[in-house]
MARROFI-214303 format. One record per residue (C-alpha): residue number from 1; residue in three letters; x, z, y. Coordinates in steps of 0.05 Angstrom, whole numbers, plus 5000, padded with zeros to 4 digits. Layout:
> NUM/Ala/X/Z/Y
...
//
This chain:
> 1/Unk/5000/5000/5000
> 2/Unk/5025/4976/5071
> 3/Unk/5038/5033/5125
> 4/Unk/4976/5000/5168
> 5/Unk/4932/4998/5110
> 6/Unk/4956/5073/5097
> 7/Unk/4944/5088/5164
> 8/Unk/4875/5054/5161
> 9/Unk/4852/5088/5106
> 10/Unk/4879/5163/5136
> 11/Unk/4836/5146/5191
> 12/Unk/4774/5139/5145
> 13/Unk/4788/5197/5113
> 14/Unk/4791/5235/5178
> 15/Unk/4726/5216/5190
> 16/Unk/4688/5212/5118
> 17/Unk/4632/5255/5116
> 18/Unk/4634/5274/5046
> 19/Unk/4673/5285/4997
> 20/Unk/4671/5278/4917
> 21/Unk/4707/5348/4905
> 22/Unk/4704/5405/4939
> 23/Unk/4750/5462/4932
> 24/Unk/4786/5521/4962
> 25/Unk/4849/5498/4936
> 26/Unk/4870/5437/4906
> 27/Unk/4953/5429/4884
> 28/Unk/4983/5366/4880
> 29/Unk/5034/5369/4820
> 30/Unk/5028/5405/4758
> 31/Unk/5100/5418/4738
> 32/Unk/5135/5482/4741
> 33/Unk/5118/5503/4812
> 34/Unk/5044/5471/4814
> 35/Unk/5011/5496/4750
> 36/Unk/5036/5570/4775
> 37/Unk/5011/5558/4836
> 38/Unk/4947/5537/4816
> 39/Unk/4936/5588/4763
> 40/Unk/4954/5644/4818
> 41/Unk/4913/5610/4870
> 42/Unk/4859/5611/4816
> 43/Unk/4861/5682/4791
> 44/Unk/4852/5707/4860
> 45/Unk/4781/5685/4857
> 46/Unk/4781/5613/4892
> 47/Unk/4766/5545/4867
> 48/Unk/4827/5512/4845
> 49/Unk/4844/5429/4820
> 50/Unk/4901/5409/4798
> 51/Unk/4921/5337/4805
> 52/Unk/4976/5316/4757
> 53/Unk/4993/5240/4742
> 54/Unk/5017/5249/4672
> 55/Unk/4976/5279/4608
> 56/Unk/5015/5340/4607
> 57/Unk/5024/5404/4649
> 58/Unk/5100/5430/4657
> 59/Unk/5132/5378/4681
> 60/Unk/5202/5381/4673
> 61/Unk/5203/5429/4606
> 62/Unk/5155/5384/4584
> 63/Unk/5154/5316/4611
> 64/Unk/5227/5321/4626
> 65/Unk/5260/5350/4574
> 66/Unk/5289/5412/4595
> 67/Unk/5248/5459/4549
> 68/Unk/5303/5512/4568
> 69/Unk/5280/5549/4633
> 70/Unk/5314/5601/4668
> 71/Unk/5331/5649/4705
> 72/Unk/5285/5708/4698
> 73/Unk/5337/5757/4704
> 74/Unk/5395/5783/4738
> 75/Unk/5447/5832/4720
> 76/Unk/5403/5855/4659
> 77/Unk/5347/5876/4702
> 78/Unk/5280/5818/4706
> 79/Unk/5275/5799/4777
> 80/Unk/5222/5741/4753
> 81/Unk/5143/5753/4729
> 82/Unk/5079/5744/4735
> 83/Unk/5039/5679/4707
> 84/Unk/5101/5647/4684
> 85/Unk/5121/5709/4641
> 86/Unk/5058/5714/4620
> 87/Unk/5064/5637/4591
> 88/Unk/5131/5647/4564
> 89/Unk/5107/5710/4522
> 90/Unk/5050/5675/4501
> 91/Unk/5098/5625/4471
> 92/Unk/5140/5671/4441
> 93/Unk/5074/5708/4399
> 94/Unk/5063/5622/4382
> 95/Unk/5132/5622/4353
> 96/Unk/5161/5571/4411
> 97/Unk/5198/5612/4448
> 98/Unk/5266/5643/4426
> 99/Unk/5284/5700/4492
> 100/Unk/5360/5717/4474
> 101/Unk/5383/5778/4487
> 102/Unk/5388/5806/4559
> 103/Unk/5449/5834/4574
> 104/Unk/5481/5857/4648
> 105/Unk/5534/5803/4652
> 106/Unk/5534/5753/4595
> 107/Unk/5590/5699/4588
> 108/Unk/5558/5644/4617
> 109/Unk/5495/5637/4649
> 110/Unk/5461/5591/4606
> 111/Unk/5467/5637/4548
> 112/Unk/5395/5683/4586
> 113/Unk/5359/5611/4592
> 114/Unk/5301/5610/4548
> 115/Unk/5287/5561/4484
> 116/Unk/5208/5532/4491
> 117/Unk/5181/5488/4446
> 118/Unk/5150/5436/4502
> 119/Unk/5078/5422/4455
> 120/Unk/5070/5493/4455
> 121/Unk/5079/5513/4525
> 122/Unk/5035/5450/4545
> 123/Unk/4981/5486/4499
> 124/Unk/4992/5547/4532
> 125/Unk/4995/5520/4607
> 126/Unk/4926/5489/4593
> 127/Unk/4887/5548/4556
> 128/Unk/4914/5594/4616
> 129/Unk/4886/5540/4671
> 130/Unk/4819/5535/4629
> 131/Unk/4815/5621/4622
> 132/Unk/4833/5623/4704
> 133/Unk/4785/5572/4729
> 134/Unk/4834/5517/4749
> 135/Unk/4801/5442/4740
> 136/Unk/4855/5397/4709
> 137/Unk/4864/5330/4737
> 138/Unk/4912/5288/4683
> 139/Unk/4917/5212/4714
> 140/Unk/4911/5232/4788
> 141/Unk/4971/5208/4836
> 142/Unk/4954/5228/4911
> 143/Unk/4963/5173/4956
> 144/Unk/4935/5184/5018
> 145/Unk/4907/5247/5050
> 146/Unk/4886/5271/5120
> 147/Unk/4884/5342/5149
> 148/Unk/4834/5370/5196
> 149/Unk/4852/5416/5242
> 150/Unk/4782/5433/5274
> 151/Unk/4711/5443/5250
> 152/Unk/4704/5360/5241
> 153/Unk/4705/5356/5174
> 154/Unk/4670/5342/5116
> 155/Unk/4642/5424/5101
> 156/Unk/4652/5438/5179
> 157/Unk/4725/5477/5159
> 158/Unk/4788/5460/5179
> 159/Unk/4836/5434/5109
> 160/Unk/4856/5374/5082
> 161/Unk/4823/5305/5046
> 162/Unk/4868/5273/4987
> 163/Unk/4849/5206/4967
> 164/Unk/4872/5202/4886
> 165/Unk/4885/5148/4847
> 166/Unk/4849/5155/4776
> 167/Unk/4834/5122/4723
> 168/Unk/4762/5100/4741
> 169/Unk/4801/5085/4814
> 170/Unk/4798/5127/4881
> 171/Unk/4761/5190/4887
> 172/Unk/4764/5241/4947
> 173/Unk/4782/5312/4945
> 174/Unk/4766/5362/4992
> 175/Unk/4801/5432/4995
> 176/Unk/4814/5488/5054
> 177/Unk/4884/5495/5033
> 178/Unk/4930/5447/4994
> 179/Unk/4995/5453/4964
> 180/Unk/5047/5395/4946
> 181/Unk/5092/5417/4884
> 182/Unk/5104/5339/4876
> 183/Unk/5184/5361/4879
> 184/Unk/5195/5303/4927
> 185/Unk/5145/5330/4976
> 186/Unk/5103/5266/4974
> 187/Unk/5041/5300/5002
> 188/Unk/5074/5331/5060
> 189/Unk/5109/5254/5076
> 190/Unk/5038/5233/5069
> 191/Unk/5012/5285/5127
> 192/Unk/5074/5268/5171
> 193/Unk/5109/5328/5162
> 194/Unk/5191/5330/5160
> 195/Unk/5241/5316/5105
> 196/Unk/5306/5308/5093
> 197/Unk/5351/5275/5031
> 198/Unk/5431/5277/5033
> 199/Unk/5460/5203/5040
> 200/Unk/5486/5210/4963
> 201/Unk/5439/5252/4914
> 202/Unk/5456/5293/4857
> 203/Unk/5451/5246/4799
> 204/Unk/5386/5248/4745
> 205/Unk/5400/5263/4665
> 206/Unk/5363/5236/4611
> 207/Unk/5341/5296/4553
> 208/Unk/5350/5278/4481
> 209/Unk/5379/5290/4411
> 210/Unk/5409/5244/4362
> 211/Unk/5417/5262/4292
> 212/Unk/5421/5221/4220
> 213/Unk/5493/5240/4218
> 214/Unk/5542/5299/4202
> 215/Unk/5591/5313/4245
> 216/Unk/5643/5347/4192
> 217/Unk/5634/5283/4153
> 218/Unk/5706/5260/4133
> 219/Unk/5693/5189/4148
> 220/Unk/5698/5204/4217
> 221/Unk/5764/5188/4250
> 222/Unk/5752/5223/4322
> 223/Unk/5824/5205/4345
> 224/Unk/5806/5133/4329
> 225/Unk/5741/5140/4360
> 226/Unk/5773/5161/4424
> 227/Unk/5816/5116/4425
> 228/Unk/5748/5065/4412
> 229/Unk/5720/5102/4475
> 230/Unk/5766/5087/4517
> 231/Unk/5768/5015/4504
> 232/Unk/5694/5007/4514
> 233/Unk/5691/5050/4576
> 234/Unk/5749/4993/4592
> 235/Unk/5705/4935/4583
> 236/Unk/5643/4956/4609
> 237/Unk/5615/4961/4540
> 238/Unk/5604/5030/4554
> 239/Unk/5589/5065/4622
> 240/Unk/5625/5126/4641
> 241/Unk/5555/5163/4662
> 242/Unk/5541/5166/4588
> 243/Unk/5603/5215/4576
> 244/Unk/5619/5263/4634
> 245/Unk/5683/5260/4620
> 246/Unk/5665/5288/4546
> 247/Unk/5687/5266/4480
> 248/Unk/5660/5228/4419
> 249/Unk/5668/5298/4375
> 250/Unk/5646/5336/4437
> 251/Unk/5580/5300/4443
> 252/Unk/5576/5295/4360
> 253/Unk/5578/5358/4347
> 254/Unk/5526/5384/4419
> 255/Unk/5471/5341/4388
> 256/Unk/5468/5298/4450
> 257/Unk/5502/5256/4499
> 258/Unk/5514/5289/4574
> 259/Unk/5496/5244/4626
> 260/Unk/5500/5233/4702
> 261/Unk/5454/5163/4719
> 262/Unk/5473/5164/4792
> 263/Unk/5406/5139/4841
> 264/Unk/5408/5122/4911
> 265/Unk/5336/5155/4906
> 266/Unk/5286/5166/4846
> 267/Unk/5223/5190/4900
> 268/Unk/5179/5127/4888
> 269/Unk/5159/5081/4832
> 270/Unk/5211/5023/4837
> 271/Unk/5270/5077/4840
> 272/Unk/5244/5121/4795
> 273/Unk/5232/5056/4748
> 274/Unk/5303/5036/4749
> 275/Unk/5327/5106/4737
> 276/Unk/5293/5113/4673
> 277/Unk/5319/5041/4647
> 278/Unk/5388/5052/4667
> 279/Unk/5387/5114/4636
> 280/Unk/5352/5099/4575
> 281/Unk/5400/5034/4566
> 282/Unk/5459/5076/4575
> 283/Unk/5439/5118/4514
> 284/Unk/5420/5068/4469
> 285/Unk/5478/5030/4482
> 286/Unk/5525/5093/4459
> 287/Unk/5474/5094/4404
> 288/Unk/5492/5026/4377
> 289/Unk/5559/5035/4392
> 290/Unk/5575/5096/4343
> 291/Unk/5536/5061/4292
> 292/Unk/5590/5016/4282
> 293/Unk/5640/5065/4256
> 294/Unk/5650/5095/4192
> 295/Unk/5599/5165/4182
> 296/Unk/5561/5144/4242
> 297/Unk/5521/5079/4206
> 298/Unk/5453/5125/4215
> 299/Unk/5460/5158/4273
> 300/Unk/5389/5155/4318
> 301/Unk/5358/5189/4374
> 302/Unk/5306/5233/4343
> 303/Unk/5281/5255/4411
> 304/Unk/5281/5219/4478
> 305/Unk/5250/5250/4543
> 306/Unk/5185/5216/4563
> 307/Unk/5224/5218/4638
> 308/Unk/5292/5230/4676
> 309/Unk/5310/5290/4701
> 310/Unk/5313/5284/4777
> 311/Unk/5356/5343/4810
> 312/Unk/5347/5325/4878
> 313/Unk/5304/5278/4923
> 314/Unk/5284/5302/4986
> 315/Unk/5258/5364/5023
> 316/Unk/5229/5401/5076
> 317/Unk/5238/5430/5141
> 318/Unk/5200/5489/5137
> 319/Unk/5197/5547/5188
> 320/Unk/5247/5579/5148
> 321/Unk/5316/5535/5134
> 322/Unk/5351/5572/5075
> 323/Unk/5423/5573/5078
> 324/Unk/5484/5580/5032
> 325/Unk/5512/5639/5054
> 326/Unk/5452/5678/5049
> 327/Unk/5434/5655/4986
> 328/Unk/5499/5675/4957
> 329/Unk/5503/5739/4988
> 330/Unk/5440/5767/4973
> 331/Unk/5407/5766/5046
> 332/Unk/5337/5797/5040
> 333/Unk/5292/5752/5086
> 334/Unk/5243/5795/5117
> 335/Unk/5189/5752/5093
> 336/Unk/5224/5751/5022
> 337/Unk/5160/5737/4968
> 338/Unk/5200/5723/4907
> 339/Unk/5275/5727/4883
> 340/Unk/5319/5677/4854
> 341/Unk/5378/5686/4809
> 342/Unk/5423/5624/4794
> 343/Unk/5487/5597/4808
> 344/Unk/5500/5545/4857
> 345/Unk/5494/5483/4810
> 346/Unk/5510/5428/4851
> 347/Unk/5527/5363/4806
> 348/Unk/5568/5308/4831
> 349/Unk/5612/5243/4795
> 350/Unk/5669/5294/4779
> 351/Unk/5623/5350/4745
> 352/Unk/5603/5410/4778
> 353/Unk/5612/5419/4849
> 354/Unk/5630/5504/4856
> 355/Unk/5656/5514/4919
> 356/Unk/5606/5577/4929
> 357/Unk/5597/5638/4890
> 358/Unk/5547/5685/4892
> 359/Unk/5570/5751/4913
> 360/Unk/5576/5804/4851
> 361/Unk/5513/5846/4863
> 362/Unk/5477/5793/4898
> 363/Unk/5407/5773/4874
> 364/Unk/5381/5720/4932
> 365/Unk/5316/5720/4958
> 366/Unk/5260/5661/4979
> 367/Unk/5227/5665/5046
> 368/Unk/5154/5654/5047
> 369/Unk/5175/5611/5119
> 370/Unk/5212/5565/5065
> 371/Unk/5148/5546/5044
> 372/Unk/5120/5525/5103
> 373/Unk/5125/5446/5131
> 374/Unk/5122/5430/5197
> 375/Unk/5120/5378/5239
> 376/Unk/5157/5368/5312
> 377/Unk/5174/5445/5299
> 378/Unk/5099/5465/5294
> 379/Unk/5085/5496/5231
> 380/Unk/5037/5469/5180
> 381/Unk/4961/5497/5187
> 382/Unk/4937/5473/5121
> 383/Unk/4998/5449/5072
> 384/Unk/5045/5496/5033
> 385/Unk/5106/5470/4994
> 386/Unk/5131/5499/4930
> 387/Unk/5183/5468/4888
> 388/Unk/5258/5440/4895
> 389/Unk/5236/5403/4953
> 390/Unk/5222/5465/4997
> 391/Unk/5269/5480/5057
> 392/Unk/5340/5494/5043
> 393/Unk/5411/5470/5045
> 394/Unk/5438/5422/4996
> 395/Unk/5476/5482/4964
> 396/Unk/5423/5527/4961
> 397/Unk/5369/5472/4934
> 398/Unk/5417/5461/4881
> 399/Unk/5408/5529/4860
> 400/Unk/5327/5543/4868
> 401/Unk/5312/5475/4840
> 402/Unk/5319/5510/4769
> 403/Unk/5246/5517/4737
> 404/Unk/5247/5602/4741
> 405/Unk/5256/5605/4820
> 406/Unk/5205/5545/4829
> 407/Unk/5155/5576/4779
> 408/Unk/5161/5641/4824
> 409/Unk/5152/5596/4889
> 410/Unk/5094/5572/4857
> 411/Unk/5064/5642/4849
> 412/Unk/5077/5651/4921
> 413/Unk/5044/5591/4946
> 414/Unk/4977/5599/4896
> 415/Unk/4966/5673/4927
> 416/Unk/4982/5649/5003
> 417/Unk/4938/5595/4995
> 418/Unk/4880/5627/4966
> 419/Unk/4883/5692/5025
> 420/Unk/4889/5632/5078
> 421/Unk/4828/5594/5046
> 422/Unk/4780/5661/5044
> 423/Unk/4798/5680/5109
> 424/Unk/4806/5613/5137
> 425/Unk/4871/5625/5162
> 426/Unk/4928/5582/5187
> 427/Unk/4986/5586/5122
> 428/Unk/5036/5597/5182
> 429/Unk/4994/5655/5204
> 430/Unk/4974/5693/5136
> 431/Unk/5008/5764/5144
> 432/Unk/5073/5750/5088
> 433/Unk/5066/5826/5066
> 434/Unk/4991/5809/5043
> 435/Unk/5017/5746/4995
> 436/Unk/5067/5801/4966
> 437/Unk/5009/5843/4956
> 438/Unk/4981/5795/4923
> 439/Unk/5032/5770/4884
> 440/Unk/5041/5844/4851
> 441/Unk/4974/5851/4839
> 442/Unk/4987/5787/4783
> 443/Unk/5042/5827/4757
> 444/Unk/5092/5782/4792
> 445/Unk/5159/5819/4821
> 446/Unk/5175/5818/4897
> 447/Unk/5240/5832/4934
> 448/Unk/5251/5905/4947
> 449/Unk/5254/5898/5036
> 450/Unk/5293/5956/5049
//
């Protein structure tokens, strides 16, 4: 759709009498920050949809791959709860979760992420949105949406009208309050309010497992292998992305292939397209090439990832711009609603970019301001953000985009949105201790502001 034809149809909106939905909240994006979100938003007694454009709530556990979120806790203590617990227990008593053992400083920080089995959790995600009230949308894509800031709309209430893109074509949804956990902040482009995206983004990996092979098998001659490698890498045969600078036995013996498939974006259709061709190519192509050597006739991919994993698109300005240094020193914001506990994770063509540390002690904190788009400097009235798109520095972003911290921002956002829609409040104006009163009351944990 054109920009003028976009614009055309914003203008209807702003004017359309009716709408075909009508709710108190609606969330756009049902992945680890928007199905939280709504579920919290939900349980707080308002109407809630949830507009997701795949079949399948949980986005990137699910969807994506990365059925290994983390982190709920920090120095042996949780810092993370609430709905998302709640779902990860509920796996666990389903037999798909496997929660190692928390201990105050463990070798690596992977070793407290948490193994999910993804068909589980979806079945979980959806019987917790069916016991709270939320209305699932599967096949819904916002692509247009207009928000009214005065009594001229369609219920006489100020809040926000999302055209969606379905299966039986466009229907309208009305809702007070609305909340875009898209992860590229789509919905708040949509509205006009600010982003930002770095001139060269973190690059997206592709989830899988190969098997049909074993790795101790004597056939295998990993020195010639290498040596195999290194000539295909040569002649373009193979692309360097696949490997991350890991070897044949490396990736034989992990069960899958690292890889960076740098993107020049991966926020709309076409670039997304080509991310998740180049990436899948790239795999198969390793794929065929290890079948040609002795041990490795059979080797397959016995799981691919329905998408790529995007780490970074763009994000916010929010009232709130969280920075580095207060991430990794622990700073309390005084309008902390949530904590966050993960290392700066920055990935770039040479690996891992750690130039920051967090402080030893330090357990960071997410401002409820974060949340919060604006536009010219003038804070949003109707639109929170939750997600890795909300407002923060490329260090700190590469940090909170993790699923834990955006499945706590989600929590946040649900409760804000639901006191601002009962009250009809402004979301810049909602009182932040009332959201952390909220948040408690759902059993999630909020920063200690002393």
């Amino acid at each position: 759709m054109s920009k003028n034809t976009t614009d055309s149809f914003c203008d209807f909106l702003k004017v359309k009498k009716e709408a075909d939905m009508y709710f108190d909240v609606a969330v756009a994006g049902g992945g680890s920050a928007g199905v939280f979100a709504a579920i919290s938003a939900a349980r707080t007694g308002v109407s809630t949809v949830l507009l997701e454009r795949s079949s399948m709530l949980g986005g990137t556990a699910t969807n994506g791959g990365v059925n290994f979120p983390g982190l709920f806790h920090a120095y042996g203590k949780q810092i993370i709860s609430g709905p998302c617990w709640e779902a990860i227990e509920r796996c666990d008593k389903l037999g798909g979760a496997k929660i190692p053992k928390i201990v105050e400083r463990p070798e690596n920080h992977w070793e407290l992420q948490i193994s999910i089995d993804r068909n589980i959790y979806n079945r979980v995600l959806e019987k917790m949105c069916r016991e709270s009230g939320v209305r699932i949308m599967y096949y819904s894509t916002v692509f247009a949406a207009a928000e009214n800031t005065s009594a001229d709309s369609p219920d006489g209430k100020k809040g926000i009208i999302l055209a969606v893109a379905g299966i039986n074509g466009v229907e309208t949804v009305f809702a007070k309050k609305a909340i875009d956990a898209t992860g590229d902040a789509n919905l708040a482009a949509i509205l006009g309010y600010e982003r930002i995206r770095n001139d060269i983004l973190q690059p997206g990996t592709i989830e899988h497992n190969i098997a049909g092979y074993d790795p101790d098998d004597q056939r295998i001659d990993y020195e010639k292998l290498n040596s195999l490698v290194e000539k295909a890498l040569q002649s373009g045969e193979l692309e360097y992305n696949c490997f991350r600078g890991r070897t044949p036995e490396f990736n034989l013996r992990y069960g899958k292939i690292p890889n960076h498939i740098f993107t020049n974006d991966g926020s709309d259709s076409l670039s997304k397209t080509d991310l998740d061709l180049r990436a899948r190519a790239s795999l198969f192509s390793y794929i065929d090439f290890l079948r040609k050597n002795p041990g490795l006739e059979n080797v397959y991919a016995s799981y691919v990832a329905a998408e790529t994993g995007v780490r970074e698109t763009y994000r916010i300005i929010g009232s709130t711009f969280m920075t580095v240094d207060k991430y990794c020193s622990g700073y309390v914001y005084p309008d902390s609603v949530c904590y966050a506990f993960y290392p700066v994770d920055l990935h770039v063509a040479e690996g891992i970019d750690k130039r920051y540390d967090l402080d030893d002690g330090a357990v960071p904190t997410i401002p409820y301001g974060a949340l919060v788009p604006t536009k010219n400097g003038i804070p949003s009235e109707n639109l929170l953000v939750a997600g890795r798109c909300i407002s923060a520095d490329t260090y700190t972003m590469s940090a909170i985009r993790v699923q834990a911290p955006c499945m706590a921002e989600g929590q946040a956002a649900g409760c804000a949105a639901s006191i601002c829609a009962r009250k009809d409040l402004s979301v810049s104006e909602v009182c932040p201790e009332a959201v952390r009163v909220k948040l408690s009351d759902l059993g999630a944990i909020v920063p200690d502001l002393r």
